[in-house]
ChimeraX commands (.cxc) that place a marker at each C-alpha (Angstrom):
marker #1 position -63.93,-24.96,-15.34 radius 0.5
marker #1 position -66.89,-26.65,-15.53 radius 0.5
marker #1 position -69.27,-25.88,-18.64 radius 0.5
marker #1 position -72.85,-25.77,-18.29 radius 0.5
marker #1 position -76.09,-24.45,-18.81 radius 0.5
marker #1 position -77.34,-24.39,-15.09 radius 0.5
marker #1 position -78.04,-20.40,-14.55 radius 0.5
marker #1 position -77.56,-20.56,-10.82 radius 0.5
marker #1 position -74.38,-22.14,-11.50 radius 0.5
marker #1 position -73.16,-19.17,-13.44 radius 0.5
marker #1 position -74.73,-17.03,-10.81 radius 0.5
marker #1 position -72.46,-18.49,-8.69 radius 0.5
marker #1 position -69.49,-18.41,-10.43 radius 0.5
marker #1 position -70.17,-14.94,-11.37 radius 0.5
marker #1 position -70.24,-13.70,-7.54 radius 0.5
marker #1 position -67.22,-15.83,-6.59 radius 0.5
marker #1 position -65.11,-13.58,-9.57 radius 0.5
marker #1 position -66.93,-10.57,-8.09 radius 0.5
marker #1 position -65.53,-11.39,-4.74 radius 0.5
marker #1 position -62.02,-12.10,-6.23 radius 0.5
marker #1 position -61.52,-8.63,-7.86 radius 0.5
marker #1 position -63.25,-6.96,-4.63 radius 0.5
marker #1 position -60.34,-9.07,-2.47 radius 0.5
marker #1 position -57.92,-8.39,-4.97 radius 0.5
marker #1 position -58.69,-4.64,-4.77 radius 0.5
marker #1 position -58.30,-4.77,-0.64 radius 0.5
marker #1 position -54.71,-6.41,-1.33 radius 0.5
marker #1 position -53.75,-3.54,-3.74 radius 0.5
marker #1 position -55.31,-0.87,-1.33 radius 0.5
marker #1 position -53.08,-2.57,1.45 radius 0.5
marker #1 position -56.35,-2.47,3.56 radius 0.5
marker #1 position -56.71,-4.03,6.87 radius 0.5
marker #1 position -56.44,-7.29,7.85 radius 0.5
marker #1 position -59.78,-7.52,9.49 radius 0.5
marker #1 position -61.31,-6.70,5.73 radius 0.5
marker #1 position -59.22,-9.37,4.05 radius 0.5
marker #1 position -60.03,-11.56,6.74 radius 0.5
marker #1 position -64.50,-11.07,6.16 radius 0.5
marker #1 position -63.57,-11.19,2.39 radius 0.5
marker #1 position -61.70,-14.54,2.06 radius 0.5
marker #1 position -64.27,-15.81,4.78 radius 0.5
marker #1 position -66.70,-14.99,1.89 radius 0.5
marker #1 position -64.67,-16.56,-0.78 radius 0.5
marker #1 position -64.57,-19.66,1.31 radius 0.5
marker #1 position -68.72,-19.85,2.09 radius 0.5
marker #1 position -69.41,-19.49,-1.75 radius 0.5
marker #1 position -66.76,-22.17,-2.25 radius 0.5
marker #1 position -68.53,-24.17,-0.39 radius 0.5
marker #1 position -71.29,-23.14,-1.70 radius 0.5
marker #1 position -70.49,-24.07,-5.27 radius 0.5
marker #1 position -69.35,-27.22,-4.17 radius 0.5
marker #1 position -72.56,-28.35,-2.69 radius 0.5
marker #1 position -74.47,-26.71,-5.80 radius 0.5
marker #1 position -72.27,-29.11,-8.35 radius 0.5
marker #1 position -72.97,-32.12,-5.59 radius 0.5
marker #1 position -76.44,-31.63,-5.82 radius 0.5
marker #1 position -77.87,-29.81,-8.68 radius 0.5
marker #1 position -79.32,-32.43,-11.34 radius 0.5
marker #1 position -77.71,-30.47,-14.25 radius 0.5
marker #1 position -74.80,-30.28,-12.75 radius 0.5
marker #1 position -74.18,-33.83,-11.62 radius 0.5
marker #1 position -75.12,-34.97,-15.33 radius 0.5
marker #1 position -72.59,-32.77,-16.85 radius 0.5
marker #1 position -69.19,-33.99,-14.45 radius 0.5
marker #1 position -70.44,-37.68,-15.18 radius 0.5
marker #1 position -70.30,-37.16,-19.10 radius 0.5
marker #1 position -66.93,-35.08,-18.50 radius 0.5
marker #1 position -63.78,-37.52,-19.01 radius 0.5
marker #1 position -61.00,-37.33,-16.26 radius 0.5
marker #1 position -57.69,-36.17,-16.99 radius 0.5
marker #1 position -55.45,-38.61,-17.68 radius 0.5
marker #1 position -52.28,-38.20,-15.10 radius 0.5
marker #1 position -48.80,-39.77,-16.47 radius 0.5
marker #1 position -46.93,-41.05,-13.81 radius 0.5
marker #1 position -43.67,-39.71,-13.92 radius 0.5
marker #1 position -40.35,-41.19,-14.72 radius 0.5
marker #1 position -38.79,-42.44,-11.31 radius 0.5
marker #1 position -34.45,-42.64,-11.10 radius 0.5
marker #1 position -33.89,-45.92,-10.26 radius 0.5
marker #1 position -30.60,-44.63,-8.81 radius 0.5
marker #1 position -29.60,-41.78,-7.45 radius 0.5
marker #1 position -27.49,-39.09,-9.65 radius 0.5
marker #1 position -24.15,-38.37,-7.91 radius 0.5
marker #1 position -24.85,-34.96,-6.41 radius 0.5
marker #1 position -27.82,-36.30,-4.80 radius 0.5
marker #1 position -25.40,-38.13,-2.54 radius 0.5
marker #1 position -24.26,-35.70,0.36 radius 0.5
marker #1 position -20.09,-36.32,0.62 radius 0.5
marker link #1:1,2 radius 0.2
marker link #1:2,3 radius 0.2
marker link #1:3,4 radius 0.2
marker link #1:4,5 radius 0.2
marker link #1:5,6 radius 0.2
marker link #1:6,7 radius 0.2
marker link #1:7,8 radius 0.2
marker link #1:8,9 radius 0.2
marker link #1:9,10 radius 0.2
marker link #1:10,11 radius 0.2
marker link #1:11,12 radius 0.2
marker link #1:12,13 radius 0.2
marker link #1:13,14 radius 0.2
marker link #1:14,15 radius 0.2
marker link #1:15,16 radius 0.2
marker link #1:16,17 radius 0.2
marker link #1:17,18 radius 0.2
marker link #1:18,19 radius 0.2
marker link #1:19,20 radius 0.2
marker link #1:20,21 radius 0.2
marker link #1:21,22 radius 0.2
marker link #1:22,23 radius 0.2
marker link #1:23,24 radius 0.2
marker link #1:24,25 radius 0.2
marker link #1:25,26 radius 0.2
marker link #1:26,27 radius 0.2
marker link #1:27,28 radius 0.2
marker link #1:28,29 radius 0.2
marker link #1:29,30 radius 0.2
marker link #1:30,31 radius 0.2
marker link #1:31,32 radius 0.2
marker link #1:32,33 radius 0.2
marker link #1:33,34 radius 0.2
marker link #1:34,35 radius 0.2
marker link #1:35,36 radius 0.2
marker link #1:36,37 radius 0.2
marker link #1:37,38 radius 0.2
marker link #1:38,39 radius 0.2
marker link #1:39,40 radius 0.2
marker link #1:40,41 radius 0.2
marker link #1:41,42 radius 0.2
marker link #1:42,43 radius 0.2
marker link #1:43,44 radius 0.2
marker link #1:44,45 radius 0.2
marker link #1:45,46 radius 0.2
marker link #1:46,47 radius 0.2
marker link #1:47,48 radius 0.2
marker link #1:48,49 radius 0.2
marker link #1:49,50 radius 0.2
marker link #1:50,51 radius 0.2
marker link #1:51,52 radius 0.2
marker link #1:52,53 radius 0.2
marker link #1:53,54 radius 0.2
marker link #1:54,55 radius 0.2
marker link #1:55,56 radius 0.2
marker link #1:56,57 radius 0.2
marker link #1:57,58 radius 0.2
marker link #1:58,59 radius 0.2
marker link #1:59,60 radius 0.2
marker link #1:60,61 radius 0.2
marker link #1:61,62 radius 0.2
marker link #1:62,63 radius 0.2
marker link #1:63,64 radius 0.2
marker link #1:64,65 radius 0.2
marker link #1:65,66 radius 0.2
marker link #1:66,67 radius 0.2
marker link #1:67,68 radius 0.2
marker link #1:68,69 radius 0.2
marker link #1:69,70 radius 0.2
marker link #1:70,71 radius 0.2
marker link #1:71,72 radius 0.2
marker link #1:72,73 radius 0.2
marker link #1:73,74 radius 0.2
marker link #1:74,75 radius 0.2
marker link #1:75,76 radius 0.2
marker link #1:76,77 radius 0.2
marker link #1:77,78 radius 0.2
marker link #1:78,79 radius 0.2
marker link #1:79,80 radius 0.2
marker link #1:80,81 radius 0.2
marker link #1:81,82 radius 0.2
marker link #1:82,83 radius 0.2
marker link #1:83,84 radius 0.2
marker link #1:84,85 radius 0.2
marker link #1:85,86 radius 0.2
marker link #1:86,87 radius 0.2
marker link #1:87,88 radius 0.2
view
C-alpha cells in the first residue's frame, strides 16, 4: 500500500478496513443478501473514492511519482509444446 503522510488519506483507508470487517462480519452472520449488497456498494464508492483522492491530492500524487514500479519478468515461454499438451 501506498505510504504517506496525507491524514485524509489514512482517513480513508481507515474507513475502507472498517467497512471490510463490518462486510466480513455480514458474511460470517450469513446475513441477507440485500445487506451484503448496500455494504459492498459502500466498499465500491470509497474505492472510488480513494482513487480519486490519490489522483488528485498534491501529497499524494508526489509520493506515487517518487515510488519506483515493480519490475515484471516476463516469463519463460515453451517454444514447443511438451507431449501431453498434445490431445491423442
Amino acid at each position: 500500500m501506498l505510504q504517506t503522510t496525507c491524514t485524509q488519506f489514512k482517513d480513508l483507508t481507515a474507513t475502507m478496513r472498517d467497512k471490510q470487517s463490518a462486510r466480513n462480519t455480514l458474511i460470517l452472520r450469513n446475513s441477507s443478501d440485500k445487506d451484503l449488497r448496500a455494504i459492498e456498494q459502500e466498499l465500491i464508492d470509497i474505492q472510488r473514492t480513494i482513487a480519486r483522492h490519490r489522483r488528485t491530492c498534491p501529497g499524494c500524487v508526489a509520493k506515487a511519482k517518487r515510488t519506483r514500479p515493480l519490475s515484471i519478468t516476463p516469463s519463460p515461454v515453451r517454444p514447443q509444446p511438451v507431449s501431453f499438451d498434445i490431445a491423442s
